[in-house]
C-alpha positions in Angstrom: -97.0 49.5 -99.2 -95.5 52.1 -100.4 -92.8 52.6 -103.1 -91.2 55.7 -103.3 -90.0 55.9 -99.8 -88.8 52.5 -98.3 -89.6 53.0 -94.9 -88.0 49.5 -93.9 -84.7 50.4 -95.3 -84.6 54.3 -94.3 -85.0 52.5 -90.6 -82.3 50.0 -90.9 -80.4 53.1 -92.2 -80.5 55.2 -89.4 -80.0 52.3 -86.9 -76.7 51.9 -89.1 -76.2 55.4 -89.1 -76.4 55.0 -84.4 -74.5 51.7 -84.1 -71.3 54.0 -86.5 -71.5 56.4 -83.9 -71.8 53.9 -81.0 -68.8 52.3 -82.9 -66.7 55.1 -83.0 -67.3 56.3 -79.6 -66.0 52.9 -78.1 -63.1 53.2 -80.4 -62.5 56.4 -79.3 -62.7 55.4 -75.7 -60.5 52.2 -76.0 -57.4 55.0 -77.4 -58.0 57.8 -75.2 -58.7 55.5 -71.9 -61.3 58.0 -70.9 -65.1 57.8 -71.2 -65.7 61.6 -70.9 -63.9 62.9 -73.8 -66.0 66.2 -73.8 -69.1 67.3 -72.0 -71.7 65.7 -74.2 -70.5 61.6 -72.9 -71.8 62.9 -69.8 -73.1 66.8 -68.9 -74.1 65.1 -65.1 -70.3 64.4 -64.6 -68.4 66.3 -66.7 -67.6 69.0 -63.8 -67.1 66.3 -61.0 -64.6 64.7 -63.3 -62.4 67.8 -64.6 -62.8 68.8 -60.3 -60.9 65.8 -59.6 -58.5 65.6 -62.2 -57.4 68.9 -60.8 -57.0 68.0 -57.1 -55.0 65.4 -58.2 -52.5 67.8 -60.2 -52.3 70.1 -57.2 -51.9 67.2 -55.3 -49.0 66.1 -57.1 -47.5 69.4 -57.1 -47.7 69.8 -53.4 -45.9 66.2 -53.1 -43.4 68.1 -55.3 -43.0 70.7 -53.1 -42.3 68.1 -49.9 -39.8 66.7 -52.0 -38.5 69.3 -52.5 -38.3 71.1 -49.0 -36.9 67.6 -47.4 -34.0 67.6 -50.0 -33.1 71.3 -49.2 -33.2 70.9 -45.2 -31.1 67.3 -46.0 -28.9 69.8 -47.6 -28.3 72.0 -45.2 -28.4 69.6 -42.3 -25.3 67.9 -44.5 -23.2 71.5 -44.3 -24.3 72.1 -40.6 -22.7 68.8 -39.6 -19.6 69.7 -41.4 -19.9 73.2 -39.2 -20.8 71.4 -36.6 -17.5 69.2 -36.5 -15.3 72.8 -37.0 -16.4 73.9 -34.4 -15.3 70.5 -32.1 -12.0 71.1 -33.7 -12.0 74.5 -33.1 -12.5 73.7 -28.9 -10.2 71.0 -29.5 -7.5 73.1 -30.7 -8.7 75.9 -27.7 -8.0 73.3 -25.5 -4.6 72.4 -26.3 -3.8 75.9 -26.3 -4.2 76.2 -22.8 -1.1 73.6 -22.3 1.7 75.5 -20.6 4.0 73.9 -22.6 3.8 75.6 -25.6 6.1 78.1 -27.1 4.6 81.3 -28.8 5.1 79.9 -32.1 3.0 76.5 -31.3 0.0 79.0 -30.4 0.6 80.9 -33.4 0.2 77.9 -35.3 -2.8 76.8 -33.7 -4.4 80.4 -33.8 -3.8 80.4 -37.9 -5.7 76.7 -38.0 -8.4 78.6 -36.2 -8.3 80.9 -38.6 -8.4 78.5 -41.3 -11.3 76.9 -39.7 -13.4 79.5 -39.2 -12.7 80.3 -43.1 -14.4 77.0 -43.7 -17.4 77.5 -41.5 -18.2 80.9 -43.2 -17.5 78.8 -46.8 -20.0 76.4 -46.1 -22.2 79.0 -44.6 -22.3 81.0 -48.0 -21.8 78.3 -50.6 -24.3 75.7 -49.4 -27.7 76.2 -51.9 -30.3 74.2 -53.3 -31.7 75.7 -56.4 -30.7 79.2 -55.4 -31.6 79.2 -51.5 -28.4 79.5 -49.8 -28.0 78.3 -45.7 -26.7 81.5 -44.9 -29.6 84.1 -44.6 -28.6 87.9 -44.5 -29.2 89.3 -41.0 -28.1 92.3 -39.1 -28.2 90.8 -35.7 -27.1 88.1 -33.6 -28.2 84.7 -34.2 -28.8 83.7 -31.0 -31.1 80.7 -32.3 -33.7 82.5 -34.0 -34.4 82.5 -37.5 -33.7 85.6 -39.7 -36.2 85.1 -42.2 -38.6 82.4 -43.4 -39.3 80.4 -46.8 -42.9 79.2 -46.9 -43.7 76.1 -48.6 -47.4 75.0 -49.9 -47.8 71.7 -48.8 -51.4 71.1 -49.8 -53.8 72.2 -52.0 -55.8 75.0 -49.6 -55.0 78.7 -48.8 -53.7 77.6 -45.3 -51.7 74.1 -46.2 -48.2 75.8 -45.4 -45.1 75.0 -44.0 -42.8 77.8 -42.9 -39.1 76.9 -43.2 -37.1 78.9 -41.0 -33.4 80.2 -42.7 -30.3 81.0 -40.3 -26.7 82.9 -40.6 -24.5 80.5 -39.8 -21.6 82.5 -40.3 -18.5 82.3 -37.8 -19.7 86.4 -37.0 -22.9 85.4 -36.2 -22.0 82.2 -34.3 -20.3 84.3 -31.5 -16.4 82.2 -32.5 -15.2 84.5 -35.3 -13.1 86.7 -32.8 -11.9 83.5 -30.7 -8.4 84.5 -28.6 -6.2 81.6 -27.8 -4.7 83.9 -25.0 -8.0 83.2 -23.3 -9.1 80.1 -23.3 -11.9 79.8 -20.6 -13.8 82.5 -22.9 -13.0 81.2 -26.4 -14.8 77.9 -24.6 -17.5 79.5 -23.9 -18.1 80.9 -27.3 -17.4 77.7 -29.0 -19.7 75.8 -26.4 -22.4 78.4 -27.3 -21.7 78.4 -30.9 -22.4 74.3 -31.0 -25.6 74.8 -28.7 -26.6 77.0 -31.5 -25.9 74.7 -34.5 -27.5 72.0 -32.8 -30.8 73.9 -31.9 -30.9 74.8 -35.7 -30.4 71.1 -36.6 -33.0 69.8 -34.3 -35.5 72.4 -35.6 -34.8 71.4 -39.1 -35.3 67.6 -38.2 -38.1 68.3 -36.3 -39.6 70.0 -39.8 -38.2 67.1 -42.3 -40.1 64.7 -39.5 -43.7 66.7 -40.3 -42.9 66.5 -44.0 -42.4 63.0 -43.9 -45.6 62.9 -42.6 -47.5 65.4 -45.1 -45.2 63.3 -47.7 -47.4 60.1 -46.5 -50.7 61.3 -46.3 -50.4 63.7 -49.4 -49.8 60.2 -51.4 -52.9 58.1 -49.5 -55.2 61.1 -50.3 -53.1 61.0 -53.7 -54.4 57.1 -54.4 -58.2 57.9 -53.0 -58.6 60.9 -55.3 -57.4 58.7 -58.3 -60.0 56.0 -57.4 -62.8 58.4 -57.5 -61.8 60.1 -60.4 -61.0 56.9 -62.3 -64.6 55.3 -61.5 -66.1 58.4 -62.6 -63.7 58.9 -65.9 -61.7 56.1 -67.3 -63.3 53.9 -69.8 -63.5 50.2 -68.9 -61.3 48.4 -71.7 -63.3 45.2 -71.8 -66.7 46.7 -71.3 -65.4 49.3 -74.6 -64.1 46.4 -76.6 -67.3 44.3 -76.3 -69.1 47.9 -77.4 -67.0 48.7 -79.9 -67.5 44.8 -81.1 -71.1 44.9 -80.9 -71.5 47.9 -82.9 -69.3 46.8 -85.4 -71.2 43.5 -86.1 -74.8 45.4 -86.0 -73.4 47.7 -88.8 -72.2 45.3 -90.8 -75.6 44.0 -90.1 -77.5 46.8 -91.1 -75.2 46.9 -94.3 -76.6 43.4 -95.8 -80.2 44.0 -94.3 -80.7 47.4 -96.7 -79.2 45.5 -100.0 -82.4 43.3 -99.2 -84.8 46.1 -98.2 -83.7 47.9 -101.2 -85.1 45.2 -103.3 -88.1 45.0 -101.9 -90.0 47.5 -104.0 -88.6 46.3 -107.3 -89.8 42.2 -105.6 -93.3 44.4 -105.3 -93.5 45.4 -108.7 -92.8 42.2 -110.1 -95.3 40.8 -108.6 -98.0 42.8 -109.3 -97.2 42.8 -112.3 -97.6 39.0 -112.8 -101.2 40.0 -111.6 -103.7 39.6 -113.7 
């Protein structure tokens, strides 16, 4: 036996010394909700871990971005309607100018709420905007249907995940009806019947795009929930399993604690008895 070192108790020691650090690692675990905390809990997972905690933060962000592109095309959808019904009272007002029973002044009055109209289609045209992108996009050209620039939206979290969101001039110039002559009605028709097909074509292209985000919006939040899954199995602590740890530990240590007050007696309890040897 020997004396000067008590073996017995320096081992219940450093068991004492494993079950405070097993202790404080479950306690640690329970708070953060995690059981990779740093590399160390686990070097062979560590990198899978932090890779999916990523996707899902892109992920999110592209499901931000949907949002985001489906409330700008609801806006401008919202101010193309409200074009849309100008120009039905613009051909209705066309149309009643061609009564021959109007005096000069009842066309004059109809040409100024024309006027006044077409006022309102270019208003819409420039103040419609969500966060800064306005309907109206500059051009130099006729519209003629075809987009004048193009705002592309990440919808995913590769290179190529991209939606291109095409931006019109809706302006009364651009729709063909901002030079409209009540003196010539068959032509003013014909400009306002073009002018609709035109506001129309731009609507269907911007519902057809809102349809496809509805989609991306749907599978970006499956793939959402299956990345989750797999990060969560690979990175969140199980509460009960930690608690039971963290419960275990606690009771060995306390343990240990009352098991080296008795080990540390053990040498004196040797020297007493030899000396009662005789």
């Amino acid at each position: 036996m020997r004396l000067n070192h008590n073996m017995f108790s320096l081992s219940i020691y450093q068991h004492y010394k494993n079950e405070l650090v097993d202790n404080a690692k479950a306690s640690r675990n329970v708070s953060s909700g995690s059981k990779i905390n740093s590399a160390k809990d686990n070097p062979a997972k560590i990198g899978k871990n932090e890779t999916l905690k990523i996707q899902v933060l892109t992920n999110d962000a592209a499901s931000k971005n949907v949002q985001d592109a489906t409330s700008m095309l609801q806006t401008f959808d919202s101010s193309l309607q409200g074009i849309n019904d100008n120009l039905a009272r613009i051909k209705e007002l066309t149309v009643s100018a061609g009564s021959g029973s109007l005096t000069a002044e009842d066309k004059n009055n109809i040409q100024k709420e024309i006027d006044s109209i077409k006022k309102s289609i270019d208003d819409l045209g420039n103040n419609t905007e969500f966060n800064g992108m306005k309907l109206n996009s500059p051009s130099t050209s006729t519209l003629n249907g075809n987009p004048t620039s193009t705002v592309k939206t990440a919808v995913g979290n590769m290179d190529d995940e991209n939606i291109d969101i095409p931006l019109f001039d809706v302006s009364a110039s651009n729709l063909g009806v901002s030079n409209l002559d009540i003196n010539d009605v068959n032509t003013s028709l014909q400009s306002v019947d073009k002018a609709i097909q035109i506001v129309s074509r731009i609507r269907s292209k911007y519902g057809s795009i809102q349809n496809r985000l509805d989609s991306t919006a749907d599978y970006l939040s499956s793939k959402d929930i299956s990345i989750e899954t797999a990060q969560s199995r690979i990175g969140d602590a199980d509460i009960a399993e930690e608690m039971m740890n963290y419960s275990k530990s606690q009771l060995l240590a306390n343990s240990s604690i009352g098991l080296m007050a008795q080990s540390n007696n053990f040498p004196k309890d040797a020297l007493n008895i030899l000396a009662n040897v005789k």
